[in-house]
C-alpha positions in Angstrom: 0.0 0.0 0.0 1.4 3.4 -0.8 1.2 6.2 2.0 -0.6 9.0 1.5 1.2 12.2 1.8 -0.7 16.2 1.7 0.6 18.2 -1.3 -1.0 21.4 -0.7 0.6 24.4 1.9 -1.2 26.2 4.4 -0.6 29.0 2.1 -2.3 27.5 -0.4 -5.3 26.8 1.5 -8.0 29.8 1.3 -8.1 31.7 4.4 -11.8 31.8 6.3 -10.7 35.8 6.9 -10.1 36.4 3.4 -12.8 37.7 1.6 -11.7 37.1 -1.9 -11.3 33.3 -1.1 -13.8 31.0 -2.5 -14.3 28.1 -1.2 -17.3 25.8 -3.3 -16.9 22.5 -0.9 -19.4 21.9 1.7 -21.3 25.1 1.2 -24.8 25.0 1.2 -27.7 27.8 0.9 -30.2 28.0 3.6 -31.7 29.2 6.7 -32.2 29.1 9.9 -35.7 29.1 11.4 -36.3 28.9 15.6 -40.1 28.1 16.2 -42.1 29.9 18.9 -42.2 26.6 20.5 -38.5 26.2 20.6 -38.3 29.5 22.2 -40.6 29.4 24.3 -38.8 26.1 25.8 -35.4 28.2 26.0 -37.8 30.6 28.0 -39.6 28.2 30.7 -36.5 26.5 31.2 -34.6 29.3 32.1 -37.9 31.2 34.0 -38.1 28.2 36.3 -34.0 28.0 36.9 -34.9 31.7 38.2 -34.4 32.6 42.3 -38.3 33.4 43.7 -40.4 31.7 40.9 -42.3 29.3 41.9 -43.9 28.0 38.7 -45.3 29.0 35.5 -49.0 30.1 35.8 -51.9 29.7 32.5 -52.4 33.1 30.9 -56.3 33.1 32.2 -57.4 33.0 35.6 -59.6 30.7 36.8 -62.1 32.3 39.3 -59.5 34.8 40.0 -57.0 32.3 41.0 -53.4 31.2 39.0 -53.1 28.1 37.5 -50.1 26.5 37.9 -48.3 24.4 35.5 -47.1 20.9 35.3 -43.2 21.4 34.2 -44.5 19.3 30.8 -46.4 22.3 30.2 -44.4 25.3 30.5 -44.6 26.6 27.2 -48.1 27.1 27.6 -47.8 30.5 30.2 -45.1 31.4 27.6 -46.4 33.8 24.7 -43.9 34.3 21.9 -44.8 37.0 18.9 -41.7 37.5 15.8 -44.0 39.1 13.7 -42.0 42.0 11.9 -38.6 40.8 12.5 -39.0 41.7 16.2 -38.7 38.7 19.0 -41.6 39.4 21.6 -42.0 37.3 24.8 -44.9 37.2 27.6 -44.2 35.5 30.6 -47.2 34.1 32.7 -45.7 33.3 36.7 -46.1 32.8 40.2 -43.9 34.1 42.8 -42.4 32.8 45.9 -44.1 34.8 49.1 -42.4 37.2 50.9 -39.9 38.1 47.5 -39.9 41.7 46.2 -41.5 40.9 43.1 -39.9 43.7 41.1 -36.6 42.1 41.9 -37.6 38.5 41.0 -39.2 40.3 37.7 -35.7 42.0 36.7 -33.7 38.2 37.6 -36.2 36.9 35.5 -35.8 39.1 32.7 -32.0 39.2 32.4 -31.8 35.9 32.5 -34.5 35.3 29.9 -33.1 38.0 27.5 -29.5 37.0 27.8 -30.1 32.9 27.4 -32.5 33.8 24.5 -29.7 35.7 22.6 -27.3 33.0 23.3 -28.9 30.1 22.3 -30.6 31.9 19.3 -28.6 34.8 18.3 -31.4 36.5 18.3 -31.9 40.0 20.4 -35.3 39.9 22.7 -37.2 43.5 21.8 -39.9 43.3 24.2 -40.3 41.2 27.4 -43.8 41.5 29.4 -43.5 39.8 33.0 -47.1 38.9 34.2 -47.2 38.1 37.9 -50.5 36.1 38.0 -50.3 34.7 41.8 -47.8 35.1 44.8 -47.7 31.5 46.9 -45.5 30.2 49.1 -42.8 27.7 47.8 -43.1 24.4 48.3 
């Protein structure tokens, strides 16, 4: 069997940083597209990672009370509009007694926006916190 040797310099490779270098193996045209449900995962996992939320609540209240949601269902107190190139969230939670809210709200949102932009690359324009209960932790 004969060996195998490379023939070719790193100088005579294109460079990645070169503009003018064309490079026609292994490209491939496309897109990316991140569903609302995929998102809105990123979100509830993140929301319930968050110090002073106690759970994910259902956009509606039932006789004026919160519904809290199964883990399974996260997604659904998780509203997520990209109409118009813009990346809207709603957030539907319960919060731990006893918590300033408006501190648990600005955790939450940090987190949200910056673990959204890093697992997407996409930037979060508009982030609506709705506190629909306040319980104690269980």
């Amino acid at each position: 069997m004969s060996e195998m040797t490379e023939t070719s310099s790193q100088a005579d490779r294109p460079s990645a940083a070169d503009p003018s270098a064309k490079t026609t193996v292994g490209e491939v045209g496309g897109g990316l597209v991140v569903t609302d449900r995929a998102i809105a995962d990123i979100v509830g996992h993140t929301v319930m990672e968050c110090y002073g939320i106690v759970g994910m609540a259902s956009p509606g209240l039932r006789r004026g009370v919160a519904a809290l949601l199964a883990r399974d269902r996260l997604h659904q107190g998780i509203k997520v509009d990209q109409s118009e190139g813009l990346l809207r969230i709603g957030l539907y939670v319960i919060v731990e007694y006893g918590l300033n809210v408006a501190e648990v709200a600005g955790n939450v949102r940090a987190q949200v926006a910056y673990n959204v932009e890093k697992m997407t690359g996409r930037r979060v324009d508009a982030l609506q916190i709705h506190v629909q209960g306040v319980r104690v932790s269980e």
